[in-house]
C-alpha positions as CSV (number, residue, x, y, z in Angstrom):
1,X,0.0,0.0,0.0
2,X,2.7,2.3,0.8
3,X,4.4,1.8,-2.2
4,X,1.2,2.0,-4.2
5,X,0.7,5.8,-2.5
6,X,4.4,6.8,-3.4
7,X,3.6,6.0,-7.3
8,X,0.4,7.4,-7.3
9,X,2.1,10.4,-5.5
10,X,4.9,10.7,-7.8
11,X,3.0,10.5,-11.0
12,X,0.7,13.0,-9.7
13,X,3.8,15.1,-9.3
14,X,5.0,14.3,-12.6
15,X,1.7,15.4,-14.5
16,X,1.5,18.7,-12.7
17,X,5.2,19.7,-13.4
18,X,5.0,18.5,-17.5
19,X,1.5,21.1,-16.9
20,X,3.1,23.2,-16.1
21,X,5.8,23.8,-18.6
22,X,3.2,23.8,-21.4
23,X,1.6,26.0,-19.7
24,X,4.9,28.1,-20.2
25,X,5.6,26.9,-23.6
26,X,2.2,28.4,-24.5
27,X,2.9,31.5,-22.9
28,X,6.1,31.8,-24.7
29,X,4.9,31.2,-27.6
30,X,1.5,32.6,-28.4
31,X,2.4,36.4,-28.9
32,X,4.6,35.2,-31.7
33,X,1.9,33.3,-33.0
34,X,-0.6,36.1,-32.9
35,X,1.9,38.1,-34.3
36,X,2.8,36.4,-37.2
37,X,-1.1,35.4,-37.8
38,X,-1.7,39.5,-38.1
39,X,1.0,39.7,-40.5
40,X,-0.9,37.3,-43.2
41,X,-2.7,39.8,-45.6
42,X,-6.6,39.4,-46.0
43,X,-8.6,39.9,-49.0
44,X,-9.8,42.8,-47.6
45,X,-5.7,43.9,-47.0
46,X,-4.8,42.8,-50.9
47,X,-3.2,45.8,-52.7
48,X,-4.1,45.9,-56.5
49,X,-1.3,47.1,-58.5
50,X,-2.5,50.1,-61.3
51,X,-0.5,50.2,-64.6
52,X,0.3,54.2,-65.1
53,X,-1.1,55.1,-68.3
54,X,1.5,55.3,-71.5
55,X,1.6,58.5,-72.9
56,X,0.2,58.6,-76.9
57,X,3.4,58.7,-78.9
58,X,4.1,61.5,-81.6
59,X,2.9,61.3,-84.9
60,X,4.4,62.1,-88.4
61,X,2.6,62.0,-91.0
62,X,3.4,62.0,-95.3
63,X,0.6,62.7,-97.3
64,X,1.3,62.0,-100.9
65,X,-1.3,62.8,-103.6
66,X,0.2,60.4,-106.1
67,X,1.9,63.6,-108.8
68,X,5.6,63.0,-107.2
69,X,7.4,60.0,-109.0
70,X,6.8,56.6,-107.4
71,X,10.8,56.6,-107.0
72,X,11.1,59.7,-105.1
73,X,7.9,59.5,-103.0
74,X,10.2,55.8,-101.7
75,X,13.5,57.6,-100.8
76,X,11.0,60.1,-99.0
77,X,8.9,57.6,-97.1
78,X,12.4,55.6,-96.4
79,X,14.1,58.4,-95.1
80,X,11.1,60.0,-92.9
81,X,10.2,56.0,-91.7
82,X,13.8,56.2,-90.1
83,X,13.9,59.7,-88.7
84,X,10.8,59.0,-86.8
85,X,11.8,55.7,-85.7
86,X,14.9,57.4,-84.2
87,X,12.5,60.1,-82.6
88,X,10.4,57.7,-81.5
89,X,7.7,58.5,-83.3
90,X,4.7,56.6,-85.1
91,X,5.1,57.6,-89.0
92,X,2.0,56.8,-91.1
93,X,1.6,57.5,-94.7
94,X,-1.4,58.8,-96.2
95,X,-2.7,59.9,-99.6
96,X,-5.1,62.1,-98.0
97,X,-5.9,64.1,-94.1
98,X,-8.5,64.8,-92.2
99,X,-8.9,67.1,-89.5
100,X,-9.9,64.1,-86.9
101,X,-6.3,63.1,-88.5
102,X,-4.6,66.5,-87.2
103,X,-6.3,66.4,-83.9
104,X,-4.4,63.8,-82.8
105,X,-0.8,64.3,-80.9
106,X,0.8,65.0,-84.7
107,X,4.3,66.9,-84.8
108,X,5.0,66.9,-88.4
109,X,3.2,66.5,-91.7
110,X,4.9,66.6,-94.9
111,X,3.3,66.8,-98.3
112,X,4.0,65.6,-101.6
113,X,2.2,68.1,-104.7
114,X,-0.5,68.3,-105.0
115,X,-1.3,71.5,-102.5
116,X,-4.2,70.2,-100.1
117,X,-4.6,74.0,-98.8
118,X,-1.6,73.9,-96.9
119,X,-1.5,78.1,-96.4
120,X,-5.5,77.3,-94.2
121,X,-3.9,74.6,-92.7
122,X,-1.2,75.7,-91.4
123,X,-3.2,78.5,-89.8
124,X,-5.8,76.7,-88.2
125,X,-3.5,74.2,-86.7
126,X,-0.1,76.6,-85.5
127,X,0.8,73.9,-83.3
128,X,1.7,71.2,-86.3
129,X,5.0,71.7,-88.3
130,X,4.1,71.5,-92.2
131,X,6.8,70.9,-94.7
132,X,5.9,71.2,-98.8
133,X,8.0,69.7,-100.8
134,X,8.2,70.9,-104.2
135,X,4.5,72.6,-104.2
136,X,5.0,76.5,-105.5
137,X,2.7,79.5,-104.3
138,X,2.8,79.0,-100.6
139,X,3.0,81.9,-98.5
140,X,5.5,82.5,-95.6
141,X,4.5,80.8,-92.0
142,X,6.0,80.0,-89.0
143,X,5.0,76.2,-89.0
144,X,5.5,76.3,-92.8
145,X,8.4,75.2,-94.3
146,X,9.0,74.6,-98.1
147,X,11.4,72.6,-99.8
148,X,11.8,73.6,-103.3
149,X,9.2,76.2,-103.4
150,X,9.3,76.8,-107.4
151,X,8.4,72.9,-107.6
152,X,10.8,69.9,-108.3
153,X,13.4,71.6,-110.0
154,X,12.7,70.6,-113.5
155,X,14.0,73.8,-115.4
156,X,18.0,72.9,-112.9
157,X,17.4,69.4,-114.2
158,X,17.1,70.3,-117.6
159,X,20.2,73.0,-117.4
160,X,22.5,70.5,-115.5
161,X,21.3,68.0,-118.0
162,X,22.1,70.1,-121.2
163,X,25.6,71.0,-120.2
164,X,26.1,67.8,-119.4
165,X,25.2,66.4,-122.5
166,X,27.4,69.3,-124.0
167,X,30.5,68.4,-122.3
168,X,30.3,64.7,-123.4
169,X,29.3,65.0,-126.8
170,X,31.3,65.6,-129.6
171,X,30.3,68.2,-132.1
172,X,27.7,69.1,-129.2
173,X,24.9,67.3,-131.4
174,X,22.1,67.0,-128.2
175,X,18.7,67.2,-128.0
176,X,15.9,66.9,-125.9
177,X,12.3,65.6,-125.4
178,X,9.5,66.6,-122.9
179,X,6.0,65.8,-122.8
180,X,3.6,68.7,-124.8
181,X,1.3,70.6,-122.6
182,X,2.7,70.5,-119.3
183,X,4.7,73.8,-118.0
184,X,7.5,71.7,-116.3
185,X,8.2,69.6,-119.1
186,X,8.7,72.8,-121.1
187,X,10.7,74.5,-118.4
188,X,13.1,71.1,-118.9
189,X,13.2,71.1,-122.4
190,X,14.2,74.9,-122.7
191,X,16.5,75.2,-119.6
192,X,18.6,71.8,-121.1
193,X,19.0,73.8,-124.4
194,X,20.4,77.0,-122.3
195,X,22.5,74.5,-120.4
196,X,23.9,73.0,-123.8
197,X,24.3,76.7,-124.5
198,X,26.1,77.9,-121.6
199,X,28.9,75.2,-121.8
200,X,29.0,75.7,-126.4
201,X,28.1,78.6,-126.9
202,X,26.9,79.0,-130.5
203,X,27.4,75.1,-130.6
204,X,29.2,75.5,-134.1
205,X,29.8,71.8,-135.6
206,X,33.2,71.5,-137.2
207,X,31.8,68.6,-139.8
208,X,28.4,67.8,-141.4
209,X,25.2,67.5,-141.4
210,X,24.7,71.4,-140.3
211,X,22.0,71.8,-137.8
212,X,20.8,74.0,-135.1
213,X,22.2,72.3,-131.7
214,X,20.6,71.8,-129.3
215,X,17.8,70.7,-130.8
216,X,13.8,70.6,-128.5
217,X,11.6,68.3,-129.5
218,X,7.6,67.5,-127.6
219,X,6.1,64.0,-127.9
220,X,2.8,63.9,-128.0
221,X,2.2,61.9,-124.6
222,X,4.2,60.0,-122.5
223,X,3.3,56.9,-124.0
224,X,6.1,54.6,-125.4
225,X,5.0,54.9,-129.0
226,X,5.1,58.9,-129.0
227,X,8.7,58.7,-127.0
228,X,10.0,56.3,-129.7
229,X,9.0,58.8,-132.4
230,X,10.6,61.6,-131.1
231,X,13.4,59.7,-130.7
232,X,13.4,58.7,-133.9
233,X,13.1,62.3,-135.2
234,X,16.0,63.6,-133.2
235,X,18.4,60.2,-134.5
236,X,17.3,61.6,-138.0
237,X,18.7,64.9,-137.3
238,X,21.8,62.9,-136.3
239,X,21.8,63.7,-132.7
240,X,23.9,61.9,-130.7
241,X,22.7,62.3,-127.2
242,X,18.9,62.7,-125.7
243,X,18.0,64.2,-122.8
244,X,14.7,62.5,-121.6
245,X,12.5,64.5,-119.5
246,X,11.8,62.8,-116.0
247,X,7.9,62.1,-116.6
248,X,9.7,60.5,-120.0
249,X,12.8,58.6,-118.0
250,X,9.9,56.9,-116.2
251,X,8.9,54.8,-119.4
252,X,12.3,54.5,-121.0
253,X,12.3,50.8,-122.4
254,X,15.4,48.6,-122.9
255,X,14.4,49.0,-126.8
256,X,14.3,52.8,-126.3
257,X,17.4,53.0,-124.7
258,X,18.9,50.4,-127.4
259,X,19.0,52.7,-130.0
260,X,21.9,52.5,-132.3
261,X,24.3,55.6,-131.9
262,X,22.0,57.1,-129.2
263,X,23.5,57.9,-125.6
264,X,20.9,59.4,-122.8
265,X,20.7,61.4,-120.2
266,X,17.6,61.2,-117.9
267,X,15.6,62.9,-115.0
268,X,14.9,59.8,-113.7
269,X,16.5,56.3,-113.7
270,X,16.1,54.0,-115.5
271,X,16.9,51.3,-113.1
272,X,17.6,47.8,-114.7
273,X,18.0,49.5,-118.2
274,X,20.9,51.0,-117.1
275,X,23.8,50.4,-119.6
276,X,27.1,52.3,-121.3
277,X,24.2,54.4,-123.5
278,X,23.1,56.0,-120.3
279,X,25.4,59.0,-119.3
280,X,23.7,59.9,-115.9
281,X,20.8,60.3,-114.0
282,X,20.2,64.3,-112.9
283,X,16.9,64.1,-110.1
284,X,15.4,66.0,-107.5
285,X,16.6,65.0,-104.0
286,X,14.4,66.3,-101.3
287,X,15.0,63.9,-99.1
288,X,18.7,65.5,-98.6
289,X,16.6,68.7,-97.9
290,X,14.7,66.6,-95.3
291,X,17.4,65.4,-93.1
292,X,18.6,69.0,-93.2
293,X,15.7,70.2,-91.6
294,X,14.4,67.4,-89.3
295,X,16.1,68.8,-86.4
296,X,15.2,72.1,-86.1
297,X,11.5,71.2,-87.3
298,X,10.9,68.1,-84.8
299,X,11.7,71.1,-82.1
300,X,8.8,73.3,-83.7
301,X,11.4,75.7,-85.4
302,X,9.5,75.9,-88.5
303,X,9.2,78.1,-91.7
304,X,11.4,80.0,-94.4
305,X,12.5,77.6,-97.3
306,X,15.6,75.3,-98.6
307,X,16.5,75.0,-101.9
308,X,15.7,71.7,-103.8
309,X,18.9,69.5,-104.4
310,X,19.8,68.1,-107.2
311,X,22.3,65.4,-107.7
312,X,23.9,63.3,-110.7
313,X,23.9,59.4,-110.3
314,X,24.1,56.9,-112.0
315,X,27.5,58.3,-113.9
316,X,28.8,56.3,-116.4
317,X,32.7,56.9,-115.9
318,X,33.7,56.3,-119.6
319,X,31.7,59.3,-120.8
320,X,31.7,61.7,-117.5
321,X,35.2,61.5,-116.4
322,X,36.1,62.9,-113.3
323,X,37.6,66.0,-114.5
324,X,34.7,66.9,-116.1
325,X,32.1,65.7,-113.6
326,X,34.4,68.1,-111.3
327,X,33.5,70.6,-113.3
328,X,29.7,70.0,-114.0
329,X,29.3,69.6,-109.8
330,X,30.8,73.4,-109.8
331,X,28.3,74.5,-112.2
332,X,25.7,72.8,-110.4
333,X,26.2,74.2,-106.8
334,X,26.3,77.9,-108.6
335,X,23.1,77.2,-110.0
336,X,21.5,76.2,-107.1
337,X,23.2,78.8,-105.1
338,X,21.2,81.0,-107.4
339,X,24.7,82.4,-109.2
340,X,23.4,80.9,-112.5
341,X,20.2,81.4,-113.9
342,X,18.2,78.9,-116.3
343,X,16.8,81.1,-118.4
344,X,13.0,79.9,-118.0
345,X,10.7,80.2,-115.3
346,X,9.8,76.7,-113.6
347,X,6.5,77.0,-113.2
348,X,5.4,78.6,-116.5
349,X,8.0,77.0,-118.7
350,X,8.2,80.1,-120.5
351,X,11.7,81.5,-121.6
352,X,12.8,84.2,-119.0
């Protein structure tokens, strides 16, 4: 019995003393617990994350009405696609705008002839940079600026065109053809015969036939058939070297251009044609003008204008040698520089 009650008594003691630390261990341990329950977010604790809203990026737009050369309008489009990329900016091409089109966030439209009514505009939206390129009759404005503003250039094409022609050609036997009825295909037709002029003179041939070089001839349309006959007619007035206006260079055929005895000079390339009968290429280059101005216009300095430039590619070496293409380079930067005069007004195609 006495051992029974010093079990029973010892157990007993046991249990209470194991209580009793749980009853510490719980102690211990429960503030932790109730703090790290009260750090456990809730639904009704959940923070939502909100996205800032991105800010509409600048437009640039080119509106082309489809009179510039398919040629040109590409090295345009190219050249402004790239600028804006660089800027950041969303370039979108158009053959036509809307005001809904100007009311967006738009920095800087460009235009290709025809004139959409660039003057009104210009004045209803002051905050939008314009830039014409190669339309004439536009007015001064401070978010106006022109390239070219007598038009493509087509009389300096024609004079460049006609000296060179001059300058490669023996006996100076040249001649040119533009398309009737159309006042810059006069004004290139004229201005290549001054040009011819300027570098010959009275363009005296030393040997037979005797005609009156440089010869101007119109074809009847731009259609292959009325381009073959004026070449034909100037080949039977023994002309040795064609100018072909650039609405004309645009149709030149690899039988055109295959002419026996013929060598050509174009306003526009002729591409895939190209062989030792074409001289050079002498075209409008606005989109040197372009990256000129980008600068100063992306920072809404607009206005006043820039001369178009011309340049000379496609140079077949044999027939423009350096020396001379020197030379024509020298006469080409004074006529742009407005120290040589064509002779014809570009817009008319009337003789000055």
């Amino acid at each position: 019995m006495g051992n029974y009650l010093m079990r029973f008594a010892n157990n007993h003691a046991l249990k209470i003393t194991l209580l009793g630390i749980l009853v510490l261990l719980t102690a211990c341990g429960g503030s932790g617990d109730n703090e790290q329950a009260s750090a456990t977010p809730t639904l009704d604790q959940l923070i939502i994350p909100t996205t800032s809203p991105t800010a509409a990026p600048n437009l640039v737009y080119l509106v082309s009405g489809g009179e510039a050369a398919e040629m040109m309008s590409s090295r345009v489009e190219d050249l402004i696609a790239t600028l804006s990329t660089a800027a950041e900016a969303e370039f979108i091409v158009l053959t036509e705008i809307s005001d809904s089109d100007l009311e967006q966030n738009v920095k800087i439209v460009f235009y290709l002839p025809p004139d959409p009514g660039l003057k009104d505009l210009a004045a209803r939206y002051p905050d939008v940079q314009f830039v014409a390129i190669g339309i004439h009759g536009l007015g001064d404005a401070g978010n106006l600026t022109r390239i070219g503003p007598d038009g493509m250039g087509a009389d300096q094409i024609g004079f460049i065109a006609g000296v060179i022609s001059a300058v490669v050609t023996p006996d100076w036997r040249v001649g040119a053809i533009s398309v009737l009825n159309s006042a810059e295909e006069s004004a290139s037709n004229l201005a290549f015969q001054n040009g011819a002029k300027f570098y010959c003179g009275l363009c005296r041939q030393a040997y037979p036939p005797f005609h009156s070089y440089p010869l101007g001839i119109e074809a009847s349309s731009a259609e292959i058939s009325a381009v073959q006959d004026a070449i034909n007619a100037l080949s039977n007035l023994d002309v040795d070297t064609i100018f072909l206006s650039p609405e004309l260079s645009a149709e030149a055929s690899v039988e055109m251009l295959e002419a026996p005895g013929l060598s050509f000079i174009g306003g526009k390339s002729p591409g895939d044609v190209l062989g030792e009968k074409w001289i050079a290429t002498v075209r409008a280059a606005p989109e040197l003008a372009i990256a000129e101005i980008w600068d100063r216009v992306w920072m809404g300095d607009g206005g006043g204008m820039v001369s178009m430039p011309l340049i000379i590619d496609d140079i077949n070496p044999e027939r423009l040698t350096l020396g001379r293409e020197a030379w024509v380079l020298e006469v080409l930067q004074d006529l742009i520089g407005g120290y040589i005069e064509t002779g014809v007004d570009p817009i008319t195609g009337i003789a000055n």
